[in-house]
gemmi code that builds the backbone of each chain (N, CA, C; Angstrom):
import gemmi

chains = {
    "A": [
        ("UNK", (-141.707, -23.584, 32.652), (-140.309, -23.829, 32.313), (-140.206, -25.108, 31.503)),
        ("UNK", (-139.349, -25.547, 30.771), (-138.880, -26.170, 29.970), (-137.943, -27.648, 30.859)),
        ("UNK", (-138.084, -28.574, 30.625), (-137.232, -29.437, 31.382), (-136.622, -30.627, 30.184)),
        ("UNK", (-135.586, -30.570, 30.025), (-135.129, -31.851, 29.103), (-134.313, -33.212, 29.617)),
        ("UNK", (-134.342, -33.924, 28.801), (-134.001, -35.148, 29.473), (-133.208, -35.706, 28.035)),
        ("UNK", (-131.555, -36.390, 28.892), (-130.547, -36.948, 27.826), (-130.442, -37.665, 28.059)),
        ("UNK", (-130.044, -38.712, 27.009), (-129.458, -40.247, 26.905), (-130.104, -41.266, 27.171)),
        ("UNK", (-129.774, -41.948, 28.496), (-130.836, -43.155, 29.285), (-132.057, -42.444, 29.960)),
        ("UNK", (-132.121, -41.251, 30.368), (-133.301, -40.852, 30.712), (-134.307, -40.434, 29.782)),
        ("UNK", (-133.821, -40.197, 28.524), (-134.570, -39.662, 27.143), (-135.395, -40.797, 27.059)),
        ("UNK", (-134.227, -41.710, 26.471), (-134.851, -42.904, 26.214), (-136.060, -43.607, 27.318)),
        ("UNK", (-135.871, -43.834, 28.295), (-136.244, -44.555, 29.266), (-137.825, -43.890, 29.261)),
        ("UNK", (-137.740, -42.400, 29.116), (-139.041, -41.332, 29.739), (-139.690, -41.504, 28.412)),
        ("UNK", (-138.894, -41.847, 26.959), (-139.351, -42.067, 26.122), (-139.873, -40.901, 25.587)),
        ("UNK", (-139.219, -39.507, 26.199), (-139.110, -38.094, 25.448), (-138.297, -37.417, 25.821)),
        ("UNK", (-137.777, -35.899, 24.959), (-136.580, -35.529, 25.802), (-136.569, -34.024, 25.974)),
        ("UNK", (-138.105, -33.523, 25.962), (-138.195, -32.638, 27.047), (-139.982, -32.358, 27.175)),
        ("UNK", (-140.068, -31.793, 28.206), (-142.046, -31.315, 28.100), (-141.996, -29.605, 28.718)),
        ("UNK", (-142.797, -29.210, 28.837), (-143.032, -28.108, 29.545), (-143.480, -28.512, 30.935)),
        ("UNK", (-143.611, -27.966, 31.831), (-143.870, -28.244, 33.107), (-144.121, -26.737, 34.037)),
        ("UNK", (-144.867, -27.214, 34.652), (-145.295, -25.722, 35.798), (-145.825, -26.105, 37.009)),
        ("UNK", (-144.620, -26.548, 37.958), (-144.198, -27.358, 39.264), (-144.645, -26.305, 40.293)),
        ("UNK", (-145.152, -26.701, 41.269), (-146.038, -26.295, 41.970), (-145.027, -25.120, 43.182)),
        ("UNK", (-145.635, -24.033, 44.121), (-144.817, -23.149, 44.724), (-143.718, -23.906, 45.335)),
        ("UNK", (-144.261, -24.905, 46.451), (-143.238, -26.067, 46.831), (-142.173, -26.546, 46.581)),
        ("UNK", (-141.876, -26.295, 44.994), (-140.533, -27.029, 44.126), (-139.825, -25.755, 44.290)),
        ("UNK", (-138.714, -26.254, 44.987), (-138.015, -25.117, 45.188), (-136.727, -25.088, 44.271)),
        ("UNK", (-136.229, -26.317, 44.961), (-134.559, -26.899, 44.221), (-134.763, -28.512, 43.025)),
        ("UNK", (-133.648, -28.415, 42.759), (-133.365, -29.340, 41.637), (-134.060, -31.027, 42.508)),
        ("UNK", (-133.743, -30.945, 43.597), (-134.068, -32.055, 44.071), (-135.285, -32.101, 44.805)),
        ("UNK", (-136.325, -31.516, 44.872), (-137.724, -31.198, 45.298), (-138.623, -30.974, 43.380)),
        ("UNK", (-137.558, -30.631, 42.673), (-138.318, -31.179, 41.749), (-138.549, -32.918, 40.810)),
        ("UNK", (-137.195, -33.273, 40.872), (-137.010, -34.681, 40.663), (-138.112, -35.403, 41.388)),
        ("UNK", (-138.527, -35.189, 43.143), (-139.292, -35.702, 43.428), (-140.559, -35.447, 42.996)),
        ("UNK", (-141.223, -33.781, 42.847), (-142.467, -33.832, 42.282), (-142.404, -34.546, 40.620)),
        ("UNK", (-141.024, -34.877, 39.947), (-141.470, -35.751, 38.643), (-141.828, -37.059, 39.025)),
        ("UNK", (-141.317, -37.352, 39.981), (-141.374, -38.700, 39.972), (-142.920, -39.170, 41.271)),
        ("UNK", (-143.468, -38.242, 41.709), (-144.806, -38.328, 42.268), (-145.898, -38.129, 41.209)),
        ("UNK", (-145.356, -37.960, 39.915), (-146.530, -37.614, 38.729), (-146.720, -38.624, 37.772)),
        ("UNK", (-145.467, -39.615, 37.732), (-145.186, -40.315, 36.598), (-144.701, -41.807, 37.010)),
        ("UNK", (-144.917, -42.690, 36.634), (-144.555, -44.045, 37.302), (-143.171, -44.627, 36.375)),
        ("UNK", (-142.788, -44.117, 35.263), (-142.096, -44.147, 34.555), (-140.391, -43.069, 34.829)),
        ("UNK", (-141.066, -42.163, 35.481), (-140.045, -40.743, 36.040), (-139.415, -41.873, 37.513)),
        ("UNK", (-140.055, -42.294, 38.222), (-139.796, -42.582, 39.795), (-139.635, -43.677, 39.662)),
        ("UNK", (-139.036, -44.538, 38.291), (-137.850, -45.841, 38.324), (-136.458, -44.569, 37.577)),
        ("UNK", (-136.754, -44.284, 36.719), (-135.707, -43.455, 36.234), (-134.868, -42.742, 36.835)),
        ("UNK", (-135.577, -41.907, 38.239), (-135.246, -40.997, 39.243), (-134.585, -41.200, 40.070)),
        ("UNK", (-135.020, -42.969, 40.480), (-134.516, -43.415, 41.792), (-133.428, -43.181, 42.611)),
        ("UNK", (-132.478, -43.816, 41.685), (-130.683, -43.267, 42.275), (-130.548, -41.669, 42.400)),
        ("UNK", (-130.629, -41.150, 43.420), (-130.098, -39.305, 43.162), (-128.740, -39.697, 42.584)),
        ("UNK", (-127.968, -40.684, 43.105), (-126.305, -40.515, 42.729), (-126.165, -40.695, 41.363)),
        ("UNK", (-126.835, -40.967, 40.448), (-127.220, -41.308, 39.067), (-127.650, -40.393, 38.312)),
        ("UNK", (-127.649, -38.465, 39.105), (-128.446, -37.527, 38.362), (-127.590, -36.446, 38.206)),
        ("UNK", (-127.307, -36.253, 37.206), (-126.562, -35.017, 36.969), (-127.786, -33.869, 36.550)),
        ("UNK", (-127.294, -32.694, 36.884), (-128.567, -31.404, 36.810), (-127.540, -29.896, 35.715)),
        ("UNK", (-128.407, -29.374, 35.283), (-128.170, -28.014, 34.492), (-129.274, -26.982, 34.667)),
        ("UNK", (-128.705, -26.294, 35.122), (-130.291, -24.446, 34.723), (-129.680, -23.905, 33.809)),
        ("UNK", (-130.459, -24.035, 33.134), (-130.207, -22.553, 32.103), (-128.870, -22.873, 31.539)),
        ("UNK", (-128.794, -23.983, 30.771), (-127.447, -24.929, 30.140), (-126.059, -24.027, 30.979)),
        ("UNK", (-126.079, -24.382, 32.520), (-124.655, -24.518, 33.402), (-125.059, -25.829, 34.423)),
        ("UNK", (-123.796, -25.894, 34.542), (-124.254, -27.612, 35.707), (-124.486, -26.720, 36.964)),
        ("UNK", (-125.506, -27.404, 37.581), (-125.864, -27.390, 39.095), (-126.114, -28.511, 40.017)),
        ("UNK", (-125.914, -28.140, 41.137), (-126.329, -28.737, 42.066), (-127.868, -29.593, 42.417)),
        ("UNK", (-128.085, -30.496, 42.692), (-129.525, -31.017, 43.443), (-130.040, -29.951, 44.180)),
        ("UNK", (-129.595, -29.530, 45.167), (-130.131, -28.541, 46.436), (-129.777, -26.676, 45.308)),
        ("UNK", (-129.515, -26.703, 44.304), (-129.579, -25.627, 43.658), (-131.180, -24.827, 43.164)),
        ("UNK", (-131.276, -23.974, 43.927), (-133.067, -23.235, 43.470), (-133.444, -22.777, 41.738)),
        ("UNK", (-134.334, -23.721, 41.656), (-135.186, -23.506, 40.453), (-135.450, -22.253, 40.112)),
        ("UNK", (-135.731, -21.492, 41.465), (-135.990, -20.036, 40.593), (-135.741, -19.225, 39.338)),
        ("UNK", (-136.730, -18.809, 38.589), (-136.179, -18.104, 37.374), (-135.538, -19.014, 36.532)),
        ("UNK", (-135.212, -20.474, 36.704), (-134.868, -20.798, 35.433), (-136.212, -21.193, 34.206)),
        ("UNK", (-135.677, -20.933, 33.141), (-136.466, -21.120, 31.752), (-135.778, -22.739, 31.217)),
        ("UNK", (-134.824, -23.391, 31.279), (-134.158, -24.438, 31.226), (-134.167, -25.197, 32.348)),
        ("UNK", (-134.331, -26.548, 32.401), (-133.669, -27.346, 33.352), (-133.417, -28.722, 32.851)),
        ("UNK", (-132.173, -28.971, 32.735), (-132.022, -30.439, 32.435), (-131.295, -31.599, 33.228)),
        ("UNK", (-132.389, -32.595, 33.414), (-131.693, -33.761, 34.069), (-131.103, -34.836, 32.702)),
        ("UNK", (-129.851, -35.386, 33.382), (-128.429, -35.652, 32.842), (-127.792, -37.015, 33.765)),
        ("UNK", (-127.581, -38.045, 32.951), (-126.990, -39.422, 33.404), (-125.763, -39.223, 33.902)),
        ("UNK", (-125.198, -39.779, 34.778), (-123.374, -39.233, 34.474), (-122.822, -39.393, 33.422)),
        ("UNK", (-121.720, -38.118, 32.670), (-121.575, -38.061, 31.741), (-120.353, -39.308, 30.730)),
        ("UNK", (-120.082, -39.531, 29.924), (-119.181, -40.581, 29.217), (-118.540, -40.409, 28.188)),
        ("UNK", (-118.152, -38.666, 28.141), (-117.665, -38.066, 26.715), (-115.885, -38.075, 27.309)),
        ("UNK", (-115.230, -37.591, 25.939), (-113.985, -37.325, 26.208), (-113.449, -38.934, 25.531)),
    ],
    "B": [
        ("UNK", (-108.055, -18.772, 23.176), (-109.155, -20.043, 23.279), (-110.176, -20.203, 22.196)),
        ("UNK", (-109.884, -21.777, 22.181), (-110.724, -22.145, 20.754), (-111.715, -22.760, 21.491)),
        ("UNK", (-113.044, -23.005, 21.529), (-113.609, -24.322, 21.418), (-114.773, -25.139, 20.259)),
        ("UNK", (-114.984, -26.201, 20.298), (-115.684, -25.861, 19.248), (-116.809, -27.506, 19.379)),
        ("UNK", (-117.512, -27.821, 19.809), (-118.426, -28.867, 20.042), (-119.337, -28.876, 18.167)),
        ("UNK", (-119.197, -29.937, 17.862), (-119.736, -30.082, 16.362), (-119.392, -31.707, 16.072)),
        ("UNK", (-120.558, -31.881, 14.719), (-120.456, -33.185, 14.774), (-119.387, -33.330, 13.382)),
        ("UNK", (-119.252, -32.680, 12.154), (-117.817, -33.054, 11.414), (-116.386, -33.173, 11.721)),
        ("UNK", (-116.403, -34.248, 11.308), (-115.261, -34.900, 11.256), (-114.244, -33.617, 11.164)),
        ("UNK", (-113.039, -33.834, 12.135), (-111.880, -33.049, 12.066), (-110.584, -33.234, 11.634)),
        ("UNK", (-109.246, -33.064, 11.444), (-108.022, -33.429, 10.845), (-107.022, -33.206, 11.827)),
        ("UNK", (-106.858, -34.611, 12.689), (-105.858, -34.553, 14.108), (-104.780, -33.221, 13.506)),
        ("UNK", (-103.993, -34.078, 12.327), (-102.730, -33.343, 12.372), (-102.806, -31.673, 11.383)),
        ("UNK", (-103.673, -31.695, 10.796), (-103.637, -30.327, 10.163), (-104.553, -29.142, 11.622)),
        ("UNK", (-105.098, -29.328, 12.669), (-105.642, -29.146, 13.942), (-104.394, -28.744, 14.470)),
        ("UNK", (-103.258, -29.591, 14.403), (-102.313, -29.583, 15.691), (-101.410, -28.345, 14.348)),
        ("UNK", (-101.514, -28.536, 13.545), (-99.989, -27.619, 12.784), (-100.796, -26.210, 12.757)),
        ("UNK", (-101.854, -25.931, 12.684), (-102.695, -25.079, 12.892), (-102.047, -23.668, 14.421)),
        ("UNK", (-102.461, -24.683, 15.328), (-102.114, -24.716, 16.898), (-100.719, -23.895, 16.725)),
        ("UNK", (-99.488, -24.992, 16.499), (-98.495, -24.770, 16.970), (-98.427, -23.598, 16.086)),
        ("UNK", (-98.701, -23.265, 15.086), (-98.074, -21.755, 14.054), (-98.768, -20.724, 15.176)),
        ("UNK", (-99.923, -21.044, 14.997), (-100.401, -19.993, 16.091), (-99.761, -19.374, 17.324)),
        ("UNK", (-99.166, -20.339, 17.806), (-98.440, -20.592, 19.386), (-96.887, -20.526, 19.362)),
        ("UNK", (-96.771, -20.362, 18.135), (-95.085, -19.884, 17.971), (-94.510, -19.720, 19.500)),
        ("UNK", (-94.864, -18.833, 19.747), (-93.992, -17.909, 20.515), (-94.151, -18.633, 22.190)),
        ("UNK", (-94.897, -19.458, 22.263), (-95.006, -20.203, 23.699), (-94.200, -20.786, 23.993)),
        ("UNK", (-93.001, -22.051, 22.968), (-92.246, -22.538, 23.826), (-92.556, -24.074, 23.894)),
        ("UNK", (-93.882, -24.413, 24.460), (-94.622, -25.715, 24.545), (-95.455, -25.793, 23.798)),
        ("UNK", (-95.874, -27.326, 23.150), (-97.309, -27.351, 22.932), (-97.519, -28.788, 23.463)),
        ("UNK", (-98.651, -29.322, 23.812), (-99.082, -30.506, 24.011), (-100.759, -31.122, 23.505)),
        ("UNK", (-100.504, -32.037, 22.888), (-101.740, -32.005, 21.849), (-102.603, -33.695, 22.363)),
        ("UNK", (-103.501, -33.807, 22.738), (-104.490, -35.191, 23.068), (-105.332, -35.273, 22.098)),
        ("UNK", (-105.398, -36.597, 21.376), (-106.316, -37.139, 20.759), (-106.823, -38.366, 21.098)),
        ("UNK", (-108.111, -38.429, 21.584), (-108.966, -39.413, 21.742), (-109.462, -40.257, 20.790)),
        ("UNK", (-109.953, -41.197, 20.695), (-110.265, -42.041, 19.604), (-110.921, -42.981, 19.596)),
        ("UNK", (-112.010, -43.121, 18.735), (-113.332, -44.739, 19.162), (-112.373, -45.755, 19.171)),
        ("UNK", (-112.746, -46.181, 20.388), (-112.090, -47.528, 20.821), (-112.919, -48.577, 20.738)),
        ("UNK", (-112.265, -49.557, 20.085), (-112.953, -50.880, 19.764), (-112.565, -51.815, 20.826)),
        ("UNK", (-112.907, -53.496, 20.852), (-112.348, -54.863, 21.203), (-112.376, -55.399, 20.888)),
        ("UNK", (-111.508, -56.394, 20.915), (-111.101, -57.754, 20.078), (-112.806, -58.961, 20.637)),
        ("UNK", (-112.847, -58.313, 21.464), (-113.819, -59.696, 22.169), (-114.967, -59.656, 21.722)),
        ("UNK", (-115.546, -58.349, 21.634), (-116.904, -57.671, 20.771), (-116.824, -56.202, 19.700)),
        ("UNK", (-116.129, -56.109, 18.674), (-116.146, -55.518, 17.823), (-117.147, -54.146, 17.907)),
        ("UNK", (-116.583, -53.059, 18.008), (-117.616, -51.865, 17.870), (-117.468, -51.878, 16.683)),
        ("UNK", (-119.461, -51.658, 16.192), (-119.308, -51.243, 14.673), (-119.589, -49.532, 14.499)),
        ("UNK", (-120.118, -49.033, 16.041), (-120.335, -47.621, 15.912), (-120.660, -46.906, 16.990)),
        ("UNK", (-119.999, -45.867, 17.222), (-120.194, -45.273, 18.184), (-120.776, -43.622, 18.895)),
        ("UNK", (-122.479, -43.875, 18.901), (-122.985, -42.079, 19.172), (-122.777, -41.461, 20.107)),
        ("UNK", (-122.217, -40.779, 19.933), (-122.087, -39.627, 21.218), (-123.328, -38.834, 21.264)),
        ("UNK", (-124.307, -38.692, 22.096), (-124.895, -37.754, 22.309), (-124.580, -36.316, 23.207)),
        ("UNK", (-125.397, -35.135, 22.940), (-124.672, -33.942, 22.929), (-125.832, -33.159, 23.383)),
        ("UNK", (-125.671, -32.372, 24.641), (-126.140, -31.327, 25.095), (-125.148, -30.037, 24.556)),
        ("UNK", (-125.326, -29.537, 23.457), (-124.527, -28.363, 22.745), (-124.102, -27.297, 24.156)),
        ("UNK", (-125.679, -26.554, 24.274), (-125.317, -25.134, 25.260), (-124.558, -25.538, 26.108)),
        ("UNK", (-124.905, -26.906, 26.864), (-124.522, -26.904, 27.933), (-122.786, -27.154, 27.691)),
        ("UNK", (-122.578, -28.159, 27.082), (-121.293, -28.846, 26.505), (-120.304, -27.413, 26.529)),
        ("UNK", (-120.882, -26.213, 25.268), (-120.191, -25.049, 24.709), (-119.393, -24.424, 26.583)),
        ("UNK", (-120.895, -24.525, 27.287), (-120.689, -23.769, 28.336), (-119.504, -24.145, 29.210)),
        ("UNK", (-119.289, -25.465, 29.544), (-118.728, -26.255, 30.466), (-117.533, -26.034, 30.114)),
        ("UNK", (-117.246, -26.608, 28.729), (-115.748, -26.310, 28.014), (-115.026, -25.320, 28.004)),
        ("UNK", (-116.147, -23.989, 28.166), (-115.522, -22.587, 27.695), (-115.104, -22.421, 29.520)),
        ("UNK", (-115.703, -23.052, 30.518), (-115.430, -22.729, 31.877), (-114.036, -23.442, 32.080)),
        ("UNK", (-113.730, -24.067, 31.666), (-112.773, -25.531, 32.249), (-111.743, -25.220, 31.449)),
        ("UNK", (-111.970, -24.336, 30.040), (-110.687, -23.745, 29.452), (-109.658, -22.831, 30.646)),
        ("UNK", (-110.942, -22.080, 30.494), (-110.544, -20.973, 31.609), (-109.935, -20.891, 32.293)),
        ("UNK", (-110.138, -22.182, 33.656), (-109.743, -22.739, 34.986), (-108.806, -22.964, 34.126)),
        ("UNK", (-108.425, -23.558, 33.499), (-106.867, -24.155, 33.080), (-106.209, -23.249, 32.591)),
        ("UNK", (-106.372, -22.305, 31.971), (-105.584, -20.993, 31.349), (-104.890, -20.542, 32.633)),
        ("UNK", (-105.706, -20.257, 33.703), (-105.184, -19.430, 34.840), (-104.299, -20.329, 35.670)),
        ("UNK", (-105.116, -21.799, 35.742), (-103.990, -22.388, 36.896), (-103.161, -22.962, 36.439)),
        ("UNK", (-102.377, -23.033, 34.587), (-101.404, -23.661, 34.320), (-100.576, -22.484, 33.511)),
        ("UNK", (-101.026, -20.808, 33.387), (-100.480, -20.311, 32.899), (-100.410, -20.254, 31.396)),
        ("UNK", (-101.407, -20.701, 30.744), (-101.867, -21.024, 29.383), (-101.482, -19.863, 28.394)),
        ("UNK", (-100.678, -20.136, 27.201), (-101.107, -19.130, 26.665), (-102.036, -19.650, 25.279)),
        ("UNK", (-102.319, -20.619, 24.955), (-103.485, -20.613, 24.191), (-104.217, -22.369, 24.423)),
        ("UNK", (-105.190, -22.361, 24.276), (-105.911, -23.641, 24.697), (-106.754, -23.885, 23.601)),
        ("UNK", (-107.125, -25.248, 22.948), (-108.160, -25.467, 21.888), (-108.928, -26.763, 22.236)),
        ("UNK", (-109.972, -26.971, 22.479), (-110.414, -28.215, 22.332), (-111.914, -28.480, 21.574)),
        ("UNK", (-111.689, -29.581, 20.897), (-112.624, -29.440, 19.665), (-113.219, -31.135, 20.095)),
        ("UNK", (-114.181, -31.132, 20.636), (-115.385, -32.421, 21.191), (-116.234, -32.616, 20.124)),
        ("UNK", (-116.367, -34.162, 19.165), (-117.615, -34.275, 18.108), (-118.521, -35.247, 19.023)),
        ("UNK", (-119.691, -35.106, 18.191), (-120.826, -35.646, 18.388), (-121.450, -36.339, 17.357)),
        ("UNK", (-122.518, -37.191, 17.678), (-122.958, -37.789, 16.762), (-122.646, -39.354, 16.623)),
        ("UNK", (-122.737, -39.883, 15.174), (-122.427, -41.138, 14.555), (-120.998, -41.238, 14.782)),
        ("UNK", (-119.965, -42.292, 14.849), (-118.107, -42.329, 14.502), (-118.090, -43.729, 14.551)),
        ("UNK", (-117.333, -43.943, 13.794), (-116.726, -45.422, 14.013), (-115.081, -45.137, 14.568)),
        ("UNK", (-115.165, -47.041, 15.103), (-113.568, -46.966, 15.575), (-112.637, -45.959, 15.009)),
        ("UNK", (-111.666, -46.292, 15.833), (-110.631, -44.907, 15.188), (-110.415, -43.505, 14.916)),
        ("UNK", (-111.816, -42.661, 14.706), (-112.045, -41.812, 14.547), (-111.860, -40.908, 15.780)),
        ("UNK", (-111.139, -40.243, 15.380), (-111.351, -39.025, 16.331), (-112.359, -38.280, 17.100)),
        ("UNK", (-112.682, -38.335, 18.218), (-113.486, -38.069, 19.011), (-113.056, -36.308, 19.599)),
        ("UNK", (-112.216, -36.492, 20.473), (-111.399, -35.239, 21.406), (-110.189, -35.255, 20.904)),
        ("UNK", (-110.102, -33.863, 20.689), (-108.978, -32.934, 21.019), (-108.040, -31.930, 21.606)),
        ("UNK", (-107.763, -31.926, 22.471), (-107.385, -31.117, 23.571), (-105.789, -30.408, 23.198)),
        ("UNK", (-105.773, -29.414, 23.065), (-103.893, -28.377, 23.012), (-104.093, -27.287, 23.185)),
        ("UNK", (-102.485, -27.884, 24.348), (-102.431, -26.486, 24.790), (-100.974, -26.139, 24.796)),
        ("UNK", (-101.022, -24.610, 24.707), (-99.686, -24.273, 25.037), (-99.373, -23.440, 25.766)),
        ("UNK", (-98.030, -23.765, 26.009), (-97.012, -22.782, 27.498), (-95.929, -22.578, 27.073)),
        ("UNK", (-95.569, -21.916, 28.472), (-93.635, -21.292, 28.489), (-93.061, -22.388, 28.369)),
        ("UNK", (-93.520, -23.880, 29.328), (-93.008, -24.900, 29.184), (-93.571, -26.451, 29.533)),
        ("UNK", (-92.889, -27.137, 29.115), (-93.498, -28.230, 28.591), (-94.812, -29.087, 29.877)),
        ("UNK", (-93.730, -28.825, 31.681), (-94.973, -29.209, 32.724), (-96.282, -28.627, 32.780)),
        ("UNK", (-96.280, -27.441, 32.241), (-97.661, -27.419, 32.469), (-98.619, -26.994, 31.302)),
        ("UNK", (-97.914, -27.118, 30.133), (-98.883, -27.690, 28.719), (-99.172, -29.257, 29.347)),
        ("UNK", (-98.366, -30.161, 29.298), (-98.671, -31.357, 29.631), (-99.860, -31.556, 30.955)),
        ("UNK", (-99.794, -30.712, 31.885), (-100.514, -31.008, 33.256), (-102.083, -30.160, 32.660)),
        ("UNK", (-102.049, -29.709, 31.820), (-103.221, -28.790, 31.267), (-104.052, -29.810, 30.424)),
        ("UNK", (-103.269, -29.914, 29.860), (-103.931, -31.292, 28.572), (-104.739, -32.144, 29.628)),
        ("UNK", (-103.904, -33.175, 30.630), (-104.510, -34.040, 31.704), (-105.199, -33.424, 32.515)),
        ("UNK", (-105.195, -32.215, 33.129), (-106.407, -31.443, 33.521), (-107.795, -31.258, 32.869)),
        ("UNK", (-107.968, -30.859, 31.646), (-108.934, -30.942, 30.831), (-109.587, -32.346, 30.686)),
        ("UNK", (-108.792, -33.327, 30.250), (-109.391, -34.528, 30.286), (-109.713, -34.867, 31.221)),
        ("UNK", (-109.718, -34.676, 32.316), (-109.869, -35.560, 33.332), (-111.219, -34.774, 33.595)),
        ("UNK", (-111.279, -33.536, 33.553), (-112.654, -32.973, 33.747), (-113.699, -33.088, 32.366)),
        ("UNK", (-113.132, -33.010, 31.196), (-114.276, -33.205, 30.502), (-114.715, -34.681, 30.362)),
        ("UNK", (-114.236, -35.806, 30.840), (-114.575, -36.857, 30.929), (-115.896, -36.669, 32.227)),
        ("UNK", (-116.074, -36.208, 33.112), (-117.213, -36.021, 33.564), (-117.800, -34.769, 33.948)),
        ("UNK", (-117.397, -33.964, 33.315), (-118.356, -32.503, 33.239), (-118.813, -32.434, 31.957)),
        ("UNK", (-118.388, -32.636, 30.499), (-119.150, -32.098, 29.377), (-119.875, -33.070, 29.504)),
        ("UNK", (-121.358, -32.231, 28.879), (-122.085, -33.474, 28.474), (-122.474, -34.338, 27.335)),
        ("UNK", (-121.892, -34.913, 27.093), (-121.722, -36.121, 26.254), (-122.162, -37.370, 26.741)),
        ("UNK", (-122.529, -37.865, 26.079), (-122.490, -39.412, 26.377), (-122.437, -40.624, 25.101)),
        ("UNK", (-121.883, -41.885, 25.811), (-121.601, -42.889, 24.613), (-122.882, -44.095, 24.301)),
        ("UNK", (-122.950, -44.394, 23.134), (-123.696, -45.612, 23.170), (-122.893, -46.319, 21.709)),
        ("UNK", (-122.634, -47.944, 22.320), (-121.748, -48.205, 21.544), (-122.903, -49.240, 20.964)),
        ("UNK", (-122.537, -49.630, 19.480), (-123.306, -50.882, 18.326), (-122.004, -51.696, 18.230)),
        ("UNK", (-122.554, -52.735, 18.739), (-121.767, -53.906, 18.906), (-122.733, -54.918, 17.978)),
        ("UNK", (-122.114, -56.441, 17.963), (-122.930, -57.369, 17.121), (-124.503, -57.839, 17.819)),
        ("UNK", (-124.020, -57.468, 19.563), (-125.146, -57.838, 20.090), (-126.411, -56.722, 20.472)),
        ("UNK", (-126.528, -56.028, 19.518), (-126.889, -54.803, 20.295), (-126.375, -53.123, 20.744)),
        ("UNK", (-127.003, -52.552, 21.012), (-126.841, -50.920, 21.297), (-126.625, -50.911, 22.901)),
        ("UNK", (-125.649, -50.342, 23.602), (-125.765, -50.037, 24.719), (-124.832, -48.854, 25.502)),
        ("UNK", (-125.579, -48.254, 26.292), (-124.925, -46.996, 26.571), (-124.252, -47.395, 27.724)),
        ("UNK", (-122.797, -46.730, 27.430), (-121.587, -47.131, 28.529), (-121.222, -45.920, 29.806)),
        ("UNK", (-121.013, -46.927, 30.377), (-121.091, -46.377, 31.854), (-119.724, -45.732, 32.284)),
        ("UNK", (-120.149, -45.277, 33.150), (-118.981, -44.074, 33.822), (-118.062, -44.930, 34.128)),
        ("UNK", (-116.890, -44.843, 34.067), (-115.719, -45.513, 34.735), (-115.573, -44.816, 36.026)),
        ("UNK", (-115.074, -45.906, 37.134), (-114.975, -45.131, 38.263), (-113.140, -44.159, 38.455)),
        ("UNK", (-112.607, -45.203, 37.683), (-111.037, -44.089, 37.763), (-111.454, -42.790, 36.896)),
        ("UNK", (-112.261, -42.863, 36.221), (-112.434, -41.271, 35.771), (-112.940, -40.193, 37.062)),
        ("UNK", (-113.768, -40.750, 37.586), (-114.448, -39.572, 38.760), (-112.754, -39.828, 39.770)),
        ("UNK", (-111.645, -40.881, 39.515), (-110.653, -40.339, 40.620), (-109.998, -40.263, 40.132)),
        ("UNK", (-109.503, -39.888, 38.921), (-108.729, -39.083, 37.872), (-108.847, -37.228, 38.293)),
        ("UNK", (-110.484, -36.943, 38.555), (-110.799, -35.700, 38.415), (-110.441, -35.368, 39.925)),
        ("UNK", (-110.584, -36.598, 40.599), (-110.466, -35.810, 42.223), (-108.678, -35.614, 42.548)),
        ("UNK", (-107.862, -36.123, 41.615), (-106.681, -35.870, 42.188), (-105.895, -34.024, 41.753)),
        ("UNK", (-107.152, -33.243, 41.277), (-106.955, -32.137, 40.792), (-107.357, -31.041, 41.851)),
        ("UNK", (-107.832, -31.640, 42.866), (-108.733, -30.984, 43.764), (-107.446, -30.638, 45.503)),
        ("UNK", (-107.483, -29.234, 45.630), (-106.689, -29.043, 46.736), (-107.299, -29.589, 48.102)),
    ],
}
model = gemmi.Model(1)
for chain_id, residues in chains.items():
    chain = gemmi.Chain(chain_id)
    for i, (resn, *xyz) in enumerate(residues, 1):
        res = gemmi.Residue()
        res.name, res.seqid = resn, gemmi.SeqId(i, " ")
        for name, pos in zip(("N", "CA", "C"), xyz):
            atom = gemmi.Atom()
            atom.name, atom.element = name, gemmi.Element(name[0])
            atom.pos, atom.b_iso = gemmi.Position(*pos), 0.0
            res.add_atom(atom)
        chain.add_residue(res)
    model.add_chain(chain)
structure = gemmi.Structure()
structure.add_model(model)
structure.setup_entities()
């Protein structure tokens, strides 16, 4: 699956998306944040705050505790500052 | 329902005369325009919005929706840019129209209040000192909660 990353997390990860193929374990949005941030020392300052993470599958907003399954998209998202 | 997420520049008032011909027959219209906001204390020289498109298209086309049904809408447009803008420039546009004027007006402030933290957008403003991306206001997340039964 595909995972992208906007704004301060783009920047910060210093890319703004990779491919990835997260292990049976990663179930939900928030079991994967943690396997990014057990891979990357750069992901697990970025990650830290959950209250700081907005999530999307398959470009719709979701939940943290929302299941990865079947998505081809996933993007983690700063809180947003449009409008 | 219009929506339309893109980064050219748009025309507030030829947008809104657009609208209302369209909407003849509603009665109401109520029209929001947003706009790069500067300060006297530190001068914006520019302001990027960055833009998750799908997701943005998606969110907007949901939140039209919700508002069509719970204000009785009969037509809704909102047109979100992205990209480069300087002060002044038009950012958001939000109109809508009704039978009557409370709830074009309560539709307009419905929308904003949610696309201020559901689309995804985000700001980073060029000031003299630097680039920096601006943070959530907290009356926006209780702007959105006073919509909630």
């Amino acid at each position: 699956m595909k995972i992208l990353y906007f704004a301060l997390f783009r920047e910060r990860l210093g890319r703004g998306e990779e491919d990835i193929a997260p292990p049976p374990e990663v179930v939900t949005v928030r079991d994967l944040i943690g396997w990014l941030r057990s891979r990357d020392e750069a992901a697990d300052l970025v990650f830290a705050n959950e209250r700081l993470i907005r999530a999307a599958i398959n470009a719709r907003l979701a939940k943290l505790d929302s299941p990865i399954a079947g998505a081809t998209t996933i993007a983690l998202l700063p809180p947003m500052t449009g409008g | 329902m219009e929506i339309r997420v893109e980064t050219a520049p748009f025309d507030p008032g030829a947008e809104t005369n657009a609208f209302i011909a369209a909407a003849a027959c509603a009665g109401a219209t109520v029209t929001f325009t947003g706009l790069v906001r500067s300060r006297p204390d530190a001068p914006v020289e520019a302001l990027t919005l960055e833009c998750y498109p799908d997701l943005a298209s998606n969110e907007i086309a949901r939140l039209a929706t919700e508002a069509t049904t719970r204000f009785a809408l009969s037509a809704v447009t909102i047109i979100h840019r992205y990209g480069t803008l300087s002060p002044g420039e038009p950012i958001v546009q939000v109109m809508t129209a009704a039978p009557h004027r409370q709830a074009a007006f309560s539709a307009a402030e419905f929308l904003m209040d949610y696309l201020k933290s559901e689309a995804p957008f985000w700001k980073k403003e060029a000031t003299s000192s630097g680039e920096q991306w601006v943070e959530q206001r907290s009356e926006d997340e209780r702007a959105k909660a006073r919509w909630s039964d």
